[in-house]
Structure formats: C-alpha cells, structure tokens
DRENTI-713941 format. One line per field, with one value per residue (C-alpha): x, y, z; residue number from 1. Coordinates in pm, 1 decimal. Each point is the difference from the previous one (the first is absolute). Example, Ala and Ser with C-alpha at 12.3 -4.5 7.8 and 13.67 -1.06 7.14 Angstrom:
! residues 2
X (1230.0,137.0)
Y (-450.0,344.0)
Z (780.0,-66.0)
seq (1,2)
//
This chain:
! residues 153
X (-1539.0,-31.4,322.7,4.8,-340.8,212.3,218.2,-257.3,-152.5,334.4,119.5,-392.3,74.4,363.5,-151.3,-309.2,221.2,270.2,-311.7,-155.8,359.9,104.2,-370.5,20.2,77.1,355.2,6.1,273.5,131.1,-86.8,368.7,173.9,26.1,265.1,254.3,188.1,360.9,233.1,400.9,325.9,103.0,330.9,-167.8,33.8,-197.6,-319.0,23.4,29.7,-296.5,-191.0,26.4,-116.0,-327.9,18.2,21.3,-316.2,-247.2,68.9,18.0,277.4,70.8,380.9,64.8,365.7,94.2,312.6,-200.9,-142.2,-25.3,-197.6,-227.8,-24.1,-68.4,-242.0,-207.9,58.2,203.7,70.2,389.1,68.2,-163.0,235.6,134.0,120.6,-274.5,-387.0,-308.8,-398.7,-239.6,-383.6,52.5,267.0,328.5,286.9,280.3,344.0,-12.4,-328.2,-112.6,-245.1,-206.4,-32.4,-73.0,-309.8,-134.7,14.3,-199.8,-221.7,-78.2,-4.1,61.1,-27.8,400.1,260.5,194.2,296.8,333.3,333.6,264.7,381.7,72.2,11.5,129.0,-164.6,-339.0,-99.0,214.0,291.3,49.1,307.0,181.5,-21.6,-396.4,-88.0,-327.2,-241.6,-296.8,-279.8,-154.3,-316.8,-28.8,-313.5,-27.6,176.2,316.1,-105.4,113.9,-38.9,95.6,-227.3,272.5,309.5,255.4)
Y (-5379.2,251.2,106.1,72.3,175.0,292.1,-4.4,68.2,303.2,102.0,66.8,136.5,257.1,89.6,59.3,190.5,218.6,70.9,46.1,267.2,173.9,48.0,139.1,223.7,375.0,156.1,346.9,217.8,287.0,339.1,150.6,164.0,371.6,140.4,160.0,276.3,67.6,269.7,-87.9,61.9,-206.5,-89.0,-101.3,-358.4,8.0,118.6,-280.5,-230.6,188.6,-68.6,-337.7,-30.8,172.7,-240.7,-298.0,118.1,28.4,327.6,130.4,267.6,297.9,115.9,398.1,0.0,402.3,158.0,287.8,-253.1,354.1,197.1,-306.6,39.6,372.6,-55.4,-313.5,179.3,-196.2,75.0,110.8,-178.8,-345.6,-31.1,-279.8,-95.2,-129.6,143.3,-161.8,76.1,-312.3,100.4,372.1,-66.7,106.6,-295.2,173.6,-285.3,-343.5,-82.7,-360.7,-135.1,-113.2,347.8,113.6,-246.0,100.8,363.5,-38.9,-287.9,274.5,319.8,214.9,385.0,19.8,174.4,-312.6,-264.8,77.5,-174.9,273.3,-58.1,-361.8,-197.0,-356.7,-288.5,191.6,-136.6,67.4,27.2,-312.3,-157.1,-162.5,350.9,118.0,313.5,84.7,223.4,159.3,44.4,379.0,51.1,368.7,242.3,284.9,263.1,-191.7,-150.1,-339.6,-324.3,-362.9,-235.4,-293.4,-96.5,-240.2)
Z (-1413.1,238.8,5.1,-450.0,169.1,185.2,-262.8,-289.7,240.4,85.2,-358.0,-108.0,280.9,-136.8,-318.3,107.0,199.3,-278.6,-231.5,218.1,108.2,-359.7,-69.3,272.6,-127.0,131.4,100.1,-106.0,215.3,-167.3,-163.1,196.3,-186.1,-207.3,260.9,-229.0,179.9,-84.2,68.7,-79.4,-331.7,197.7,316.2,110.4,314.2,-198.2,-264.6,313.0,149.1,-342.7,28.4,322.7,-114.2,-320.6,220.5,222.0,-323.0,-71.6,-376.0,29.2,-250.6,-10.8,-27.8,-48.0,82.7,66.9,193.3,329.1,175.3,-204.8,-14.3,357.7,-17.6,-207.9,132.1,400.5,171.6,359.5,-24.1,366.0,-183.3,-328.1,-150.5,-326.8,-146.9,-13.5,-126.7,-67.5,30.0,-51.2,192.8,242.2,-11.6,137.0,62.3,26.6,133.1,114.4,47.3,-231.7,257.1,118.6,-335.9,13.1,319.8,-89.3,-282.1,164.6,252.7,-198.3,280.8,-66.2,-72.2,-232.3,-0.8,165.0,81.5,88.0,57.9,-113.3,-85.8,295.6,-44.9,23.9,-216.5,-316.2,-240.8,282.5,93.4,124.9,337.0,154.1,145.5,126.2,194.0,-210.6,1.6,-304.0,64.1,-131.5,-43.2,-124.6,-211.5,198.1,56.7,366.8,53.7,231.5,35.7,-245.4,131.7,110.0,-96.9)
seq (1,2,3,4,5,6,7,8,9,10,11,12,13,14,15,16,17,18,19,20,21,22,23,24,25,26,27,28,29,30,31,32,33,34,35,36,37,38,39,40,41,42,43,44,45,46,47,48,49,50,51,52,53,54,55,56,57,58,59,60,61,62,63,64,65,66,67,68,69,70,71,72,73,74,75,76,77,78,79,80,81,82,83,84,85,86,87,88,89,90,91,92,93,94,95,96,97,98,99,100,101,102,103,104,105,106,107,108,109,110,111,112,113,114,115,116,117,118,119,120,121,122,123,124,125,126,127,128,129,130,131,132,133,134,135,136,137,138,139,140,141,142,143,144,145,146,147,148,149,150,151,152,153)
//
C-alpha cells in the first residue's frame, strides 16, 4: 500500500507541475530591428553576410546598387574602413563584415558612435568563411572619422 502511496503523489506532482509549467507565461525576446544593407547585386560575400544576420534574428532589407561608393559618400564612411558591403540599423552605420553579436552589443549599449567597421574582407568573417582565417579587428569609429578597436577576432 505504501508503495501505490508514492506512486499516486508521484504522478499528482508530475501533473501539478506540467499543469503549472504550461500555465506559466513565455517571454519573447523583443525583434531584433530591420537592418537595411546596401551591396553589390553580384556580390557573394554580402548575401553570405545577410544570412548570417538572418540567422541571428535579424530582419534584413536588401539595397541591390551598382554605385556601393557613392553610397558610401553619402552615408560617411571612413575611406581607410571600406568594405563591400554597408548597412544602417536604428542610427548606426555597419560598414562590411561585422559579427552579429557585435551588432547586438552596439545597440545594447548605445554608445555615442557613428557606427562599426570591418575593413577589406578578411577571411574567416561572416560572410567569409572558409579553411583559410585571418585575424581582424571591428573599429568602432565616431563622427569625425576617428576610430578604435570595439574587438578582435
């Protein structure tokens, strides 16, 4: 008897405790916003580099243009920081292949910045990957063009 005892409170606790879990409300990360990125219609790297943002919650917007450096004119980015690829994401400019998790802690931070850059196309970035890795560094520059390490890789 005492043994179908423990196993009546045993399965009255099972069911209590699914009862309350699937009561229990689940909280959903805010989105992630709309990242708007301006490339080259020809440019593999960038659609790699999309769907690296794609696959870390971000919604992306596609600017196919044949003119990538009058974008860059226009939207001021530091000529020594170029890439293929630029982007916006609520203010900041992201100029080339930029993790996604730097992306988030920018904009978890907001710190008082123009934007992120990864110069050139260094392999092993998102969006470069392959068997061959090159160190690189994510600049986080200001307004006036003046730059510094937000991380390395």
């Amino acid at each position: 008897m005492t043994r179908s005892f423990r196993f009546f409170a045993l399965a009255l606790y099972v069911a209590a405790l699914s009862i309350v879990t699937a009561a229990a409300p689940t909280v959903t990360p805010p989105a992630k916003p709309i990242i708007t990125v301006y490339k080259d219609p020809n440019c593999g790297c960038c659609r790699n580099w999309i769907a690296h943002l794609i696959k870390n919650g971000y919604r992306v917007d596609a600017k196919d243009t044949p003119d990538m450096d009058q974008i860059k004119k226009t939207l001021g980015v530091p000529t020594d920081l170029k890439s293929c690829h630029t982007a916006v994401v609520a203010g900041y400019l992201i100029e080339g292949h930029v993790p996604a998790a730097d992306i988030d802690r920018l904009l978890a931070t907001k710190p008082k910045l123009k934007g992120l850059a990864v110069a050139g196309m260094p392999m092993g970035s998102p969006g470069m990957e392959g068997a061959a890795k090159q160190h690189y560094k994510v600049m986080a520059f200001n307004r006036t063009g003046e730059a510094r390490v937000f991380a390395s890789y």
